[in-house]
py3Dmol code that shows the C-alpha trace and the ligand (Angstrom):
import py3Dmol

protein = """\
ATOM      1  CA  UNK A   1     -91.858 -53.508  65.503  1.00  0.00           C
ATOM      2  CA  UNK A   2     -92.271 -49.876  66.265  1.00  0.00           C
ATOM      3  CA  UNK A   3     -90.035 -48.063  68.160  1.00  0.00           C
ATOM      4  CA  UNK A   4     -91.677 -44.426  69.433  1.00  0.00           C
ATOM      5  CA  UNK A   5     -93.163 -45.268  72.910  1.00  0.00           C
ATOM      6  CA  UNK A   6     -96.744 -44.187  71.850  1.00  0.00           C
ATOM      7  CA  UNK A   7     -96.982 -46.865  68.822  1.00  0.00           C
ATOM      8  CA  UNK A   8     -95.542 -49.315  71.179  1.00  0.00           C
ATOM      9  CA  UNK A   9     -98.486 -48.615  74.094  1.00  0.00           C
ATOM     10  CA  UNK A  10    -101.013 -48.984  71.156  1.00  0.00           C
ATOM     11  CA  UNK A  11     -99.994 -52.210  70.016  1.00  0.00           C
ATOM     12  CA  UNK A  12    -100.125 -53.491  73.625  1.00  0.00           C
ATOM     13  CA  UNK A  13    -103.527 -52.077  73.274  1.00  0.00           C
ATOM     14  CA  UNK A  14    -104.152 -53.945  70.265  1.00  0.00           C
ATOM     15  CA  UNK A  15    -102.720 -57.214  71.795  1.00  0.00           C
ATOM     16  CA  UNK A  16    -104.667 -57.159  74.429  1.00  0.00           C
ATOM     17  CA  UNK A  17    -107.632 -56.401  72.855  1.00  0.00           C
ATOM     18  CA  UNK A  18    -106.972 -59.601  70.574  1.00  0.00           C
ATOM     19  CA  UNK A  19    -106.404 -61.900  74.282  1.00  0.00           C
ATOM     20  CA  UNK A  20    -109.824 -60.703  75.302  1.00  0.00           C
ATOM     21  CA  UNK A  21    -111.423 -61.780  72.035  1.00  0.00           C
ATOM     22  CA  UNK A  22    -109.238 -65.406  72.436  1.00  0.00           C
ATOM     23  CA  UNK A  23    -110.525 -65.293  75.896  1.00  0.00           C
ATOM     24  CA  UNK A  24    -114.278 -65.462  74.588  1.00  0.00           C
ATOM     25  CA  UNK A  25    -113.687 -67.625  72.242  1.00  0.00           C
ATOM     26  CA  UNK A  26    -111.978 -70.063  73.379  1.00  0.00           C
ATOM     27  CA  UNK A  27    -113.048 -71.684  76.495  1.00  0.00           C
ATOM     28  CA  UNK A  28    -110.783 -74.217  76.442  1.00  0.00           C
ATOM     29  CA  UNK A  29    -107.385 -72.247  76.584  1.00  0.00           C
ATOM     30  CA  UNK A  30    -108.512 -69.694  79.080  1.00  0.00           C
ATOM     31  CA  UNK A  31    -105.894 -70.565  81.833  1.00  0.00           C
ATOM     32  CA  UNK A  32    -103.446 -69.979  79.506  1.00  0.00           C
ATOM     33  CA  UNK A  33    -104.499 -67.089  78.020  1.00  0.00           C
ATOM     34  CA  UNK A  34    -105.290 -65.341  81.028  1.00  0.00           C
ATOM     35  CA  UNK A  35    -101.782 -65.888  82.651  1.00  0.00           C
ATOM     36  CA  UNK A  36    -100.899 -64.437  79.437  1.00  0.00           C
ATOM     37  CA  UNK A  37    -103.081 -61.305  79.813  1.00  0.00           C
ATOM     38  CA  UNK A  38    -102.179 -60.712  83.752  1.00  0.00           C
ATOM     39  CA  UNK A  39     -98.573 -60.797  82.967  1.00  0.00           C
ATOM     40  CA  UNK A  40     -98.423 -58.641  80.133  1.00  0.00           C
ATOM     41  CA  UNK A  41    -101.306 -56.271  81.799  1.00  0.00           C
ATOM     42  CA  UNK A  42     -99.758 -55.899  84.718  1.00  0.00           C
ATOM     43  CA  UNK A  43     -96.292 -55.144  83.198  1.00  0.00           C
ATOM     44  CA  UNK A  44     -97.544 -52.744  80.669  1.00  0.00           C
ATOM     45  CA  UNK A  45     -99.424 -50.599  83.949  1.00  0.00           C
ATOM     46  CA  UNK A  46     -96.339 -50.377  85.690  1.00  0.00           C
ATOM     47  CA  UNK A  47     -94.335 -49.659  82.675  1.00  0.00           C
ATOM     48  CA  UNK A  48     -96.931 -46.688  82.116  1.00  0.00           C
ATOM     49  CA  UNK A  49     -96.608 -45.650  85.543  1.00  0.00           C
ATOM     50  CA  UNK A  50     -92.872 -45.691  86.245  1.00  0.00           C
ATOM     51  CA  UNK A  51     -91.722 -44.096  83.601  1.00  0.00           C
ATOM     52  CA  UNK A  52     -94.720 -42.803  81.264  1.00  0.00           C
ATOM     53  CA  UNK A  53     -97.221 -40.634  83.439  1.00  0.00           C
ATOM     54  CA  UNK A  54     -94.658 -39.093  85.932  1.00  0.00           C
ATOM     55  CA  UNK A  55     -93.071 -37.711  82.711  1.00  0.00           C
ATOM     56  CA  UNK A  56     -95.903 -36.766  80.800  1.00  0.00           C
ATOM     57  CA  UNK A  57     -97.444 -34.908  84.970  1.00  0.00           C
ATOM     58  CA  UNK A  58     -93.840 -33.172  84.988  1.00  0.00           C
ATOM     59  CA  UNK A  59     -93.778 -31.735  81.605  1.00  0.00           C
ATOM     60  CA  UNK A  60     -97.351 -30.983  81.621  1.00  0.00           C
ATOM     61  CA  UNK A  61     -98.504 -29.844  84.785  1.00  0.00           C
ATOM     62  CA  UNK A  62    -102.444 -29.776  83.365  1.00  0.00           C
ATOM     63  CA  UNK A  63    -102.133 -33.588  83.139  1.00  0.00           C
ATOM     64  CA  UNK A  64    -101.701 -34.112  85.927  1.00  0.00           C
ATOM     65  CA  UNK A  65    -105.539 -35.000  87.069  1.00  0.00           C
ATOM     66  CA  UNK A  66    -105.646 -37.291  83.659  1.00  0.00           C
ATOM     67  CA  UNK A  67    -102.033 -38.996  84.541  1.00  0.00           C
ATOM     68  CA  UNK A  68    -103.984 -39.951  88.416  1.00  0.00           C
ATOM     69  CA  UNK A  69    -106.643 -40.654  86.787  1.00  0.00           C
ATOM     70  CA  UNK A  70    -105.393 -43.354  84.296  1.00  0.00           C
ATOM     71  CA  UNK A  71    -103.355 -44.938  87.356  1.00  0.00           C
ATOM     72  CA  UNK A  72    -107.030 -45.235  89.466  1.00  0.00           C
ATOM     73  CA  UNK A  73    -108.366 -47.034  86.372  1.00  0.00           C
ATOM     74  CA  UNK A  74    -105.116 -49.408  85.989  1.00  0.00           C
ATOM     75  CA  UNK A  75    -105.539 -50.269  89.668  1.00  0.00           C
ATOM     76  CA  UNK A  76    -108.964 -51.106  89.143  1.00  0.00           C
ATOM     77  CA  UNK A  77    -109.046 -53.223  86.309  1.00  0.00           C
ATOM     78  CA  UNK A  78    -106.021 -54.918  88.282  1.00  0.00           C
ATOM     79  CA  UNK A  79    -108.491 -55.317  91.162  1.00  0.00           C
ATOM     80  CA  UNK A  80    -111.167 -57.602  88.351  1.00  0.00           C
ATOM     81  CA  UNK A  81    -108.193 -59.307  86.960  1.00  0.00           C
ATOM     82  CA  UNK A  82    -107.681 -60.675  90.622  1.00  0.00           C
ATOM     83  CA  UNK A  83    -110.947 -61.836  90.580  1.00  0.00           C
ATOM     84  CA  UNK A  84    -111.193 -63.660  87.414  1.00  0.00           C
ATOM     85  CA  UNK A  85    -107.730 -65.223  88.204  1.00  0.00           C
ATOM     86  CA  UNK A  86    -109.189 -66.250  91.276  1.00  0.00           C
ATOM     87  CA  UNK A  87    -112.548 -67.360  89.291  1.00  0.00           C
ATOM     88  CA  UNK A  88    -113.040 -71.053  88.339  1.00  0.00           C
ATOM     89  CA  UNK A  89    -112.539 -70.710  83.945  1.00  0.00           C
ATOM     90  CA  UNK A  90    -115.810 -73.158  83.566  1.00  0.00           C
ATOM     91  CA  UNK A  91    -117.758 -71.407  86.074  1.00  0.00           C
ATOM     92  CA  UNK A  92    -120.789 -68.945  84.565  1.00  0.00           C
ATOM     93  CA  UNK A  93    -118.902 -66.081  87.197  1.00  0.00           C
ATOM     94  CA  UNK A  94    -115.827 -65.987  84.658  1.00  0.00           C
ATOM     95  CA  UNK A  95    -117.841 -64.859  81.558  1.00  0.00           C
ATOM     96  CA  UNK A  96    -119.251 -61.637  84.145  1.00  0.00           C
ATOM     97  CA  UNK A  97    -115.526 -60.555  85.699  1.00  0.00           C
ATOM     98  CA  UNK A  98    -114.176 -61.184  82.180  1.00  0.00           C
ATOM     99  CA  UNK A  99    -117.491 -58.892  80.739  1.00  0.00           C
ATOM    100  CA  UNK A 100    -116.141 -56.553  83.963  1.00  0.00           C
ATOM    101  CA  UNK A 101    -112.839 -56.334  82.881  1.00  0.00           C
ATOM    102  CA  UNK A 102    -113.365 -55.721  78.948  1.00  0.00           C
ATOM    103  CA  UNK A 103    -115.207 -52.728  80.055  1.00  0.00           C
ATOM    104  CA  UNK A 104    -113.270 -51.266  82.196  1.00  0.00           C
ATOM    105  CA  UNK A 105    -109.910 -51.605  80.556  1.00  0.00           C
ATOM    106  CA  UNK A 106    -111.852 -50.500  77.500  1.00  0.00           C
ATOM    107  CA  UNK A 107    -113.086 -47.495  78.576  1.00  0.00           C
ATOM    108  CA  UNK A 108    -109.031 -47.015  79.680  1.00  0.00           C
ATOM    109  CA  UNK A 109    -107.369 -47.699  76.428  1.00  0.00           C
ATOM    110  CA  UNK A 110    -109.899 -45.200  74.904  1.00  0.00           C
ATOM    111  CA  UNK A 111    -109.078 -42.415  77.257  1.00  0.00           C
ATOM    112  CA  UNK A 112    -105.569 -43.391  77.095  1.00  0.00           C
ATOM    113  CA  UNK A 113    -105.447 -43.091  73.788  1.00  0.00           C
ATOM    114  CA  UNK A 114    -107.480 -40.181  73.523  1.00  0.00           C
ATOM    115  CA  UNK A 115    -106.422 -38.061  76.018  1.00  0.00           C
ATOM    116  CA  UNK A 116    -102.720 -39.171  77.143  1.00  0.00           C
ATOM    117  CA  UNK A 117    -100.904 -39.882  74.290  1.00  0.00           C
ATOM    118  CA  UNK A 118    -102.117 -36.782  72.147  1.00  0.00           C
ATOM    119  CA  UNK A 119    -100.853 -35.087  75.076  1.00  0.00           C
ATOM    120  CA  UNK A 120     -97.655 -37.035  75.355  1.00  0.00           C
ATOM    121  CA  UNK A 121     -97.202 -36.639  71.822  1.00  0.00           C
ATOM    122  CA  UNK A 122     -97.224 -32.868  72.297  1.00  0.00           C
ATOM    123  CA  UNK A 123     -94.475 -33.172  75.211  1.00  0.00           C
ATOM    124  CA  UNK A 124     -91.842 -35.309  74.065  1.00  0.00           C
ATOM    125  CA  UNK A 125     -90.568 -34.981  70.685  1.00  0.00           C
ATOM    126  CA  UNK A 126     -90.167 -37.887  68.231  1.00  0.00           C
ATOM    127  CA  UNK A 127     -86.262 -38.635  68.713  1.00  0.00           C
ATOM    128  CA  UNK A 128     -86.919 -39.046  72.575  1.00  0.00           C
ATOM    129  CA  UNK A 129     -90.002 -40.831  71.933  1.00  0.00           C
ATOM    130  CA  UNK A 130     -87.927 -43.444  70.482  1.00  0.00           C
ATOM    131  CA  UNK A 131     -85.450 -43.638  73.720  1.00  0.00           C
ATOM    132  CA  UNK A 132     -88.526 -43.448  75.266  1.00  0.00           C
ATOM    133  CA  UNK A 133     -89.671 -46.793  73.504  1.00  0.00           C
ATOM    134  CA  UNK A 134     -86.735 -48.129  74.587  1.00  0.00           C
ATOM    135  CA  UNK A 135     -86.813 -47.822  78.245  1.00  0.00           C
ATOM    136  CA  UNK A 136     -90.659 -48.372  78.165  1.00  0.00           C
ATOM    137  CA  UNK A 137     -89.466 -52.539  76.531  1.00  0.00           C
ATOM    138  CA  UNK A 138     -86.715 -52.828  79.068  1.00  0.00           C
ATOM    139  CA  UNK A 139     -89.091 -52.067  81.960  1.00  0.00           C
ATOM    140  CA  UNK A 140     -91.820 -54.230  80.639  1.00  0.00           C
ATOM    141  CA  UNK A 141     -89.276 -56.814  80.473  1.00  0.00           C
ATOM    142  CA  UNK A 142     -88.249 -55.937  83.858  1.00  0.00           C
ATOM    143  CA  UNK A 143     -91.516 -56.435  85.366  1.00  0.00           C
ATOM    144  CA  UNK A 144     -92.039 -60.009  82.877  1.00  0.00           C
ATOM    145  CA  UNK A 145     -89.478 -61.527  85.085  1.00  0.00           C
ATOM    146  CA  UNK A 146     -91.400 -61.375  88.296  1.00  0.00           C
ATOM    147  CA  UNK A 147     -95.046 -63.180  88.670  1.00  0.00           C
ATOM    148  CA  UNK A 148     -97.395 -60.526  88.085  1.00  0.00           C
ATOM    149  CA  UNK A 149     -99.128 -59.407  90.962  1.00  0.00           C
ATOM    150  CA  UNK A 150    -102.355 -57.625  90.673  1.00  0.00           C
ATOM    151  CA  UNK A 151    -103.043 -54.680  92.945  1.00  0.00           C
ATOM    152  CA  UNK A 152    -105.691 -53.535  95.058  1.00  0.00           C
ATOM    153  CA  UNK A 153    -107.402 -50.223  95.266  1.00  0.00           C
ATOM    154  CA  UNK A 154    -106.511 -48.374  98.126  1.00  0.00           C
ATOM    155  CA  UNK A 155    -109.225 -46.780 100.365  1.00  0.00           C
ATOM    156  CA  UNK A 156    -108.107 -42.839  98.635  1.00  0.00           C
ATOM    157  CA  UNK A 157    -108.670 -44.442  95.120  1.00  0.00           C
ATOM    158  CA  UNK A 158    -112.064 -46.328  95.931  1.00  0.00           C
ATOM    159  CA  UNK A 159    -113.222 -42.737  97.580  1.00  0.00           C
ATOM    160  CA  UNK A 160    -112.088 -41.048  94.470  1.00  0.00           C
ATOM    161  CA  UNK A 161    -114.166 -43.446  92.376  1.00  0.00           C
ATOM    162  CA  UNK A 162    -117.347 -43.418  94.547  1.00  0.00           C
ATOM    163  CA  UNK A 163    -117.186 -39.563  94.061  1.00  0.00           C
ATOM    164  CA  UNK A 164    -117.117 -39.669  90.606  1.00  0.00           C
ATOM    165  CA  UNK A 165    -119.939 -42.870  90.458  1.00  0.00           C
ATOM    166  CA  UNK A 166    -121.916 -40.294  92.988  1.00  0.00           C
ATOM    167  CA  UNK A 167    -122.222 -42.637  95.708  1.00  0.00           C
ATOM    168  CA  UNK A 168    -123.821 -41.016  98.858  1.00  0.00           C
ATOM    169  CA  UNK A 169    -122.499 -41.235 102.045  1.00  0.00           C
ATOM    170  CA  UNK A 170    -118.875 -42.825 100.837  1.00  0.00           C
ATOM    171  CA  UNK A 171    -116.880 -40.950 104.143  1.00  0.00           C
ATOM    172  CA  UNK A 172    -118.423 -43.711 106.457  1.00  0.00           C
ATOM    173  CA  UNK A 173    -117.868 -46.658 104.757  1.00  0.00           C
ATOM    174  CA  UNK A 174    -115.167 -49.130 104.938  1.00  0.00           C
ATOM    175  CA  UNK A 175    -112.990 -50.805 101.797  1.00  0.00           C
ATOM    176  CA  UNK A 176    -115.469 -53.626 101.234  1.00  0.00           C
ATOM    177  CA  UNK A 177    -118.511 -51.178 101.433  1.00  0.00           C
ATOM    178  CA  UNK A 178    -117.156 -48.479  98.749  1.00  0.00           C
ATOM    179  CA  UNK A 179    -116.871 -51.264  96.475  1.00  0.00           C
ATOM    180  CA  UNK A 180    -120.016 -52.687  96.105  1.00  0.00           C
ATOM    181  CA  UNK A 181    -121.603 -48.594  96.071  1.00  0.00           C
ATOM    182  CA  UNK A 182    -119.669 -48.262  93.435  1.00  0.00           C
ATOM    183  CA  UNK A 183    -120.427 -51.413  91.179  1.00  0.00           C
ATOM    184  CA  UNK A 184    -123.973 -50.706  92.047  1.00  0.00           C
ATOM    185  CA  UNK A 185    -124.192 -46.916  91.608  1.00  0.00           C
ATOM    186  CA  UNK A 186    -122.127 -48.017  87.789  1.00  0.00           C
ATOM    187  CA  UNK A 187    -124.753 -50.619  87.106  1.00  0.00           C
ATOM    188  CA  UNK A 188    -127.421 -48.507  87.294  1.00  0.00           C
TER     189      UNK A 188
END
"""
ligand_1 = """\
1
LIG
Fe -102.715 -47.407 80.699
"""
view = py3Dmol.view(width=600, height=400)
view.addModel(protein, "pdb")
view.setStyle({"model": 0}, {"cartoon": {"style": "trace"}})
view.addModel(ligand_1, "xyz")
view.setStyle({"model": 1}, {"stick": {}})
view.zoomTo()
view.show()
């Protein structure tokens, strides 16, 4: 098992890329596998964001945008994950959130991996990338020991979005509203 905190995201990567492809093709375990993928996807975001990005926004002040950034996007594919959890597995609505939710975590894990570890890789130097690893297992672990609990967008992060989908009048509209502009204005 690897030990320097930017292997260690990737192979979450990796693992959850391989629950997604489980998840398609296997109807018949999906309850399984999906409390499977909340709990480890909702540890791993956390993880990320309590010890990860506020280090990599404090020792690289020009990350800081791409740091919010990949917290909006955690927070949204936590916001589909609800759904589908919600989502009956032999209804046809669980093949589109799960369809949703490759996509948008994704499109996450590439920018992630991209963008934020190059640049964390740059920051922190291999011998406290390795600490590094350790404290990002322990607070995975941490958050394992809890049910996870997947959160919502808040109004600032679904404004942020519609901005950056291009949705037109998004200062008027309430929660519910900004979230269907913006899974339109993506769809089309
Ligand atoms: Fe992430």
């Amino acid at each position: 098992m690897a030990s320097d905190v930017i292997s260690m995201i990737k192979e979450d990567h990796r693992d959850v890329e391989s629950l997604f492809e489980r998840l398609q093709k296997m109807p018949e375990n999906r309850p399984a596998l999906l409390a499977e993928l909340a709990a480890k996807f909702v540890a791993h975001a956390r993880a990320e964001e309590r010890k990860i990005y506020p280090l990599l926004a404090k020792r690289r002040p020009d990350e800081k945008e791409e740091v919010h950034h990949g917290e909006d996007e955690h927070h949204e594919a936590e916001e589909i994950l609800a759904q589908l959890l919600a989502a009956d597995p032999d209804g046809p609505e669980f093949d589109t959130v799960l369809q949703e939710l490759i996509s948008a975590v994704s499109h996450h894990v590439e920018e992630e991996e991209t963008e934020i570890l190059p640049a964390l890789e740059k920051a922190v130097p291999p011998d406290e990338r390795a600490k590094l690893g350790k404290v990002f297992s322990r607070l995975k672990a941490e958050e394992l020991q809890t049910p996870p609990k997947p959160r919502q967008r808040s109004k600032e992060e679904l404004l942020r979005a519609a901005e950056e989908a291009g949705v037109e009048g998004r200062s008027s509209m309430s929660k519910e509203e900004l979230l269907t502009a913006i899974k339109a204005a993506k769809q089309s």
